[in-house]
N, C-alpha and C positions, 0 to 999 in steps of 0.2 A: 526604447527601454532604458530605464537608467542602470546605471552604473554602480550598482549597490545591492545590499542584502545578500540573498541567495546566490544571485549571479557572480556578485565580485568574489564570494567566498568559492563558488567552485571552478569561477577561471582561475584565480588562484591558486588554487589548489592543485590544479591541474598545471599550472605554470612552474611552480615549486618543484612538482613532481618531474616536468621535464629537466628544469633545472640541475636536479640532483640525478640522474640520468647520467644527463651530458657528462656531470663531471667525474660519475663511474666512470663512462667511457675515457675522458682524457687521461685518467688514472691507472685505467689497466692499461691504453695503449702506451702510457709513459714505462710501464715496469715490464709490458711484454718490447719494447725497444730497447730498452736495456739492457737485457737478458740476449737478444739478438745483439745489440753491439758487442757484448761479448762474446759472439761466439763467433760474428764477423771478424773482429781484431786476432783470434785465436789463427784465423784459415786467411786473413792478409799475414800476419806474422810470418807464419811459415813461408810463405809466397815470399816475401819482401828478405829472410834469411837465404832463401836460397840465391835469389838475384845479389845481393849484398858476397856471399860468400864465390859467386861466380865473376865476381869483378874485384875481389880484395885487392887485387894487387895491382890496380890502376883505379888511383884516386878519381881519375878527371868522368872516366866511365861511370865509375861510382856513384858521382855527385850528376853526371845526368841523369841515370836511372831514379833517384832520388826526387829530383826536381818533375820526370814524370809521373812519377807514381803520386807526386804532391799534387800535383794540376790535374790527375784524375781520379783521384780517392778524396784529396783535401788531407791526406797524411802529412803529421809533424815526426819526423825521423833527425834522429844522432846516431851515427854510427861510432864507436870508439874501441881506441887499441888495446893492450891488454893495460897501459901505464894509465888510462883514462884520456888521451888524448884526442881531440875531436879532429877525426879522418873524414868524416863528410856529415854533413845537415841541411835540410831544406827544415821550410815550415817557422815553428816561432824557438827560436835561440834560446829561451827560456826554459830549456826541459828539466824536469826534475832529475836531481844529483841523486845516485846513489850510492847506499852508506858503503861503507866499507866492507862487513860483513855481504852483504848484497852483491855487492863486484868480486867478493872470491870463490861465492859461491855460483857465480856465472862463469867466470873465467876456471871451473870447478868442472862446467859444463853439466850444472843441475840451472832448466828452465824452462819454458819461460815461467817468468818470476813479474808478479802485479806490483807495479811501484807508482802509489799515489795511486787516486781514483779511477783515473782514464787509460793509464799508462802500462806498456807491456816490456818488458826485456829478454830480449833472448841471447843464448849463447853464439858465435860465429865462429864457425873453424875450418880452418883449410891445411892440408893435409894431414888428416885426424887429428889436428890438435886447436885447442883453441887459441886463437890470436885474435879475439874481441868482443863486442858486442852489440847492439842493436835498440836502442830505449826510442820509441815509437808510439802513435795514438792516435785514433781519428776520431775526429768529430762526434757527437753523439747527434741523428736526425732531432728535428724540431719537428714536432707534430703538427701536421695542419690545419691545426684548432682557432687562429687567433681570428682570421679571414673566412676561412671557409666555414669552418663551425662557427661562425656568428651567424652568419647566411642561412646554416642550415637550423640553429635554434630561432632565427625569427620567425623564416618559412614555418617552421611547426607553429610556432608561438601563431599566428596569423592562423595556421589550420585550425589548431584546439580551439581560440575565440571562435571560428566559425562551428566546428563542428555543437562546441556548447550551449550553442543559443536555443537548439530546439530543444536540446533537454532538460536546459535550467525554466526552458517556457512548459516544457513538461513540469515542473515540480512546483514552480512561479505559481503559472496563474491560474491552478486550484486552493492555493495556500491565499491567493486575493480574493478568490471567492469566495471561502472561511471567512476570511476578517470582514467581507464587506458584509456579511452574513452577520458575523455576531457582534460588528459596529449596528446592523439595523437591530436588532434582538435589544439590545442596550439602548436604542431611543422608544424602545414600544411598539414596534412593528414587530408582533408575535408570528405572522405572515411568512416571514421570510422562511426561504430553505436553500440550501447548498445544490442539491439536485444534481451529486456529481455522481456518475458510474463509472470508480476504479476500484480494481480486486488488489490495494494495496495499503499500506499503512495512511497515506492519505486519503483513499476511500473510504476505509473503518474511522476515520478521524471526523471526517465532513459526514461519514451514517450518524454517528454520537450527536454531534451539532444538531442536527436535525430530530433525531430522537429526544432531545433536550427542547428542543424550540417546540415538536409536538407537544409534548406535556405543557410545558409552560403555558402554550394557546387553549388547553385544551382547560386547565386547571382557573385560565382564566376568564374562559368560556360559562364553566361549572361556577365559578365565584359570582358571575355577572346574571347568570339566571338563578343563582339561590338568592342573590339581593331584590330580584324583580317574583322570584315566587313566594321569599318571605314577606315583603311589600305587601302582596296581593292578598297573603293569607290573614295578614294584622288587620288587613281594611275591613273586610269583614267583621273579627265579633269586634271592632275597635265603634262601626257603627252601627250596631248595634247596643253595644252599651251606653252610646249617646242617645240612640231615641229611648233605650229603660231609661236612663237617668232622667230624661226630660219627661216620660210618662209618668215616673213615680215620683216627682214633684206634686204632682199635678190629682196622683188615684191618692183613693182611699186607705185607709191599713189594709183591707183583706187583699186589696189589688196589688198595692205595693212591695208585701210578701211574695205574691208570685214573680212579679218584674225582677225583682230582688234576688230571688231564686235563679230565673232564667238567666241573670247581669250574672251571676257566679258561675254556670254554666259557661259564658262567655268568660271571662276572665280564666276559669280552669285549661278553657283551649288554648289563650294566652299562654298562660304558665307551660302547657303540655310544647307546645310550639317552641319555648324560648328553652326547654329543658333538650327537645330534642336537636334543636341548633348550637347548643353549647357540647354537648355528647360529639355530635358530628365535629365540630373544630376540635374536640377534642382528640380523637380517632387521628385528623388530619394531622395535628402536632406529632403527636406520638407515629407518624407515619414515618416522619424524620429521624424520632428517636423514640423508640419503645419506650412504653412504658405501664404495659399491662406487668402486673403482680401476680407471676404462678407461682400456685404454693399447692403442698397439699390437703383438701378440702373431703368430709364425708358428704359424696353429692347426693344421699339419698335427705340426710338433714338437708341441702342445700336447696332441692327442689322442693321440697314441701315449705318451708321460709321462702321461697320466691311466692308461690302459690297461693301461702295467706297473707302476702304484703299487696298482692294485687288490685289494686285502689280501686279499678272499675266493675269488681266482681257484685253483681244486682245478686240481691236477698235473694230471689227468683231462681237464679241459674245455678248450675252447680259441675266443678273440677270433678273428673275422676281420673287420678292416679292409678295405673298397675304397670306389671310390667316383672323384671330381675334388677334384683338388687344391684347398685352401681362401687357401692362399697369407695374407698379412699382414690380420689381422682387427684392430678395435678391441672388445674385452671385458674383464670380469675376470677373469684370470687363478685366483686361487683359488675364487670363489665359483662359477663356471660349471662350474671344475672341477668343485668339490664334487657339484654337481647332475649332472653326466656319472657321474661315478663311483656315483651314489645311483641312476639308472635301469640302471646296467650291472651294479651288485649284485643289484636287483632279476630283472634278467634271469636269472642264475645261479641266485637263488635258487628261480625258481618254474618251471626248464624245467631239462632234463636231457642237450639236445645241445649242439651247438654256438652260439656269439652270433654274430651278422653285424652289422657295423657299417659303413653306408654314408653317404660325405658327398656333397651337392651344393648348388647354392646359384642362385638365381634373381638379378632384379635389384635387387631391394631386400632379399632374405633369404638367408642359408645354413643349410644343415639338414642335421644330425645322425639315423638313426635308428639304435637298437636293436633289433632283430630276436630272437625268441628262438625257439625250436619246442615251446614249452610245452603244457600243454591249451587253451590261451587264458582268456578271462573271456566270462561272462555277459554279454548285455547289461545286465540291472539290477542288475551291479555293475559295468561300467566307469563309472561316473560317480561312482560313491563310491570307487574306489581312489585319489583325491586328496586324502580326506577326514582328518583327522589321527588316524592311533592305527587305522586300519581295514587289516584283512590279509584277503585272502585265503587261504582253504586251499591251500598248497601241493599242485603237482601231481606224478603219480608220477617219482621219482628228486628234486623238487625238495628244498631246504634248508629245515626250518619255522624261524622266527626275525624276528627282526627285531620292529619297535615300531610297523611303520604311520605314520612322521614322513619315510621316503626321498624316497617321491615329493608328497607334500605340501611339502616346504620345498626338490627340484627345479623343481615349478613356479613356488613364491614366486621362484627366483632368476633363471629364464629369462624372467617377465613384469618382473621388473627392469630386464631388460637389451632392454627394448620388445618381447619375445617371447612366445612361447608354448608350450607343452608337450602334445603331440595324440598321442592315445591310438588303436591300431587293431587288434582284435581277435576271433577268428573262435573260436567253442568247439571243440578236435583240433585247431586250425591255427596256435596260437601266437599272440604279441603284436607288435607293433610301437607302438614310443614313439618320438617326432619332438621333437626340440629345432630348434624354429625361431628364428632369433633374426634382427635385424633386419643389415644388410648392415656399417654399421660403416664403415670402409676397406677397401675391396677391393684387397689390394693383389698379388695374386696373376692369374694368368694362367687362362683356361677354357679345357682341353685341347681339343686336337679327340676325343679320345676320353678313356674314363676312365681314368685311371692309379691304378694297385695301391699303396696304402700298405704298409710293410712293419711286422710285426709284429715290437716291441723286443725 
């Protein structure tokens, strides 16, 4: 494993953190020694006045006692008289002088007295009275940091590298997995997945990846068969129009008008096909970024204007509107339309009586249904007739036609609009389709009874 990324930042890190550690430690035991040297020199002081005052009066005694308590303390002692005169000393000759004030107030017999940093002074007196004094100091210990605490911060240092390896390979090599993951995603391997199971922030990161890669494969799954179902759908009237055109070269005038006729039939499928494929990318755009227009609309004006804009409506057949008034709604005006108008063609085209179109509306929904008296649908095929590019065989008297995109891109627009689109269908008994949508502005009144829309 190299030596970098993730790894180097958390042995690091952990190395710092031993680092500044250690150096707590050198630093309290520097101030907790100190605090001990002083209280050590407090209890030799006393020690070293007493021997000092039990030999004043033999210098030579004196200066042994001195010189042993230097070879096994490491004590630098001045002993001196009351004039300042040096009576005995071991250790280094250098001791701090002091002031004048200082030496009369020892020879005062107020001490000990701290002179200089290290250094202690006490009074010495023999037969109650003072006849000198004592200016002494040991050593302050050197911590055993320099040898031994290197040893001891490698050995750690040598531990934490080992103990980090499993866990920086813990955090490592799901984070290589990601990348290898969404380096393949970014050549075109929609395939790929993470496939990792951990209940942690890298877990939740590598689900995302994966939930991102699903859609992408799936959206380009969805793009790859609407290019080969629109294909398939164009070929059709595309050849037919070619054998009219080459037949009505060729007929009569009275023939010619029919080919002529049927060529427009075909072209109209064209048109119906390229309008419902342009609606659908439409949808899909605005998937990204909205861009449905709610506003508020009178949807009882609004269904009756969808109703006689209905292009494919035959002389023959005939809408009936009833139902309660819907009164001031807030929706899209075009796009809901569009999807009304996509289940009521529907209705036309696969039943052969009359439509019944009944509104009513709850307290959080209003709903549209379409009614038709068709054969109805299979149950194992009402669940795919939402499916895109999927028809149904027309039933007897129905219209055969259409591309299978109507009620697929009705229900994309009625769950736009927080809604739903519910299918209900009995085989001999016909269909009903439900536009439910969500309440919006109610701005209308609930009759006491149902009142009759009039057909435009």
């Amino acid at each position: 494993m190299r030596f970098r990324g993730v790894f180097a930042q958390v042995y690091l890190h952990g190395f710092l953190l031993l680092l500044a550690v250690t150096f707590a430690t050198v630093m309290v035991s520097v101030l907790v020694q100190g605090d001990q040297h002083r209280v050590n020199m407090d209890s030799i002081g006393a020690y070293l006045v007493a021997q000092v005052e039990e030999r004043w009066t033999s210098s030579e005694s004196l200066q042994r006692e001195l010189e042993r308590q230097h070879h096994a303390l490491e004590l630098r002692v001045s002993v001196k008289d009351r004039d300042g005169h040096v009576v005995a000393s071991v250790g280094d000759p250098a001791m701090v002088d002091l002031s004048e004030t200082q030496r009369q107030e020892l020879l005062s017999g107020v001490g000990p007295l701290r002179v200089g940093r290290r250094s202690l002074a006490f009074p010495v007196r023999a037969g109650g009275e003072v006849v000198g004094y004592v200016v002494g100091s040991a050593p302050v210990p050197k911590p055993p940091f320099p040898r031994r605490g290197l040893v001891i911060v490698a050995t750690v240092a040598v531990i934490l590298a080992l103990v980090s390896v499993p866990l920086v390979l813990r955090i490592v090599k799901p984070l290589r997995v990601i990348g290898a993951t969404t380096r393949a995603l970014g050549r075109g391997d929609l395939s790929a997945r993470n496939n990792l199971r951990r209940r942690d922030e890298i877990g939740e990161l590598a689900g995302l990846v994966d939930d991102m890669a699903e859609r992408l494969e799936r959206s380009s799954r969805i793009e790859r068969e609407l290019v080969a179902n629109v294909s398939h759908e164009l070929r059709t009237p595309l050849a037919r129009l070619r054998v009219a055109l080459e037949l009505a070269s060729e007929a009569n005038e009275d023939r010619r008008d029919t080919i002529l006729a049927d060529a427009m039939g075909d072209v109209q499928e064209i048109d119906e096909l390229t309008g419902d494929i342009l609606m659908s990318a439409a949808l899909d755009r605005d998937r990204c970024e909205p861009r449905l227009t709610f506003d508020n609309h009178d949807a009882d004006q609004w269904l009756s204007t969808i109703v006689a804009q209905t292009h494919r409506l035959p002389t023959d057949r005939s809408v009936e509107v009833s139902g309660l008034t819907l009164g001031i709604r807030r929706f899209d005006f075009k796009w809901l339309g569009r999807a009304l108008a996509n289940v009521i063609e529907n209705a036309l085209k696969y039943s052969d009586g009359p439509i019944r179109i009944n509104t009513s509306f709850a307290e959080r929904t209003w709903k549209i249904d379409v009614i038709d008296q068709g054969d109805g649908i299979l149950p194992d095929e009402q669940a795919r007739v939402f499916t895109p590019f999927y028809r149904v065989a027309p039933g007897a008297g129905g219209r055969p036609g259409g591309v299978g995109l109507g009620l697929t891109l009705a229900r994309r627009v009625v769950e736009s609009h927080g809604g739903r689109l519910e299918l209900a269908s009995e085989p001999g008994y016909g269909s009903r389709f439900s536009l439910v949508v969500e309440a919006g502005l109610p701005g209308g009144s609930l009759l006491a009874s149902a009142s009759r829309l009039g057909h435009p």
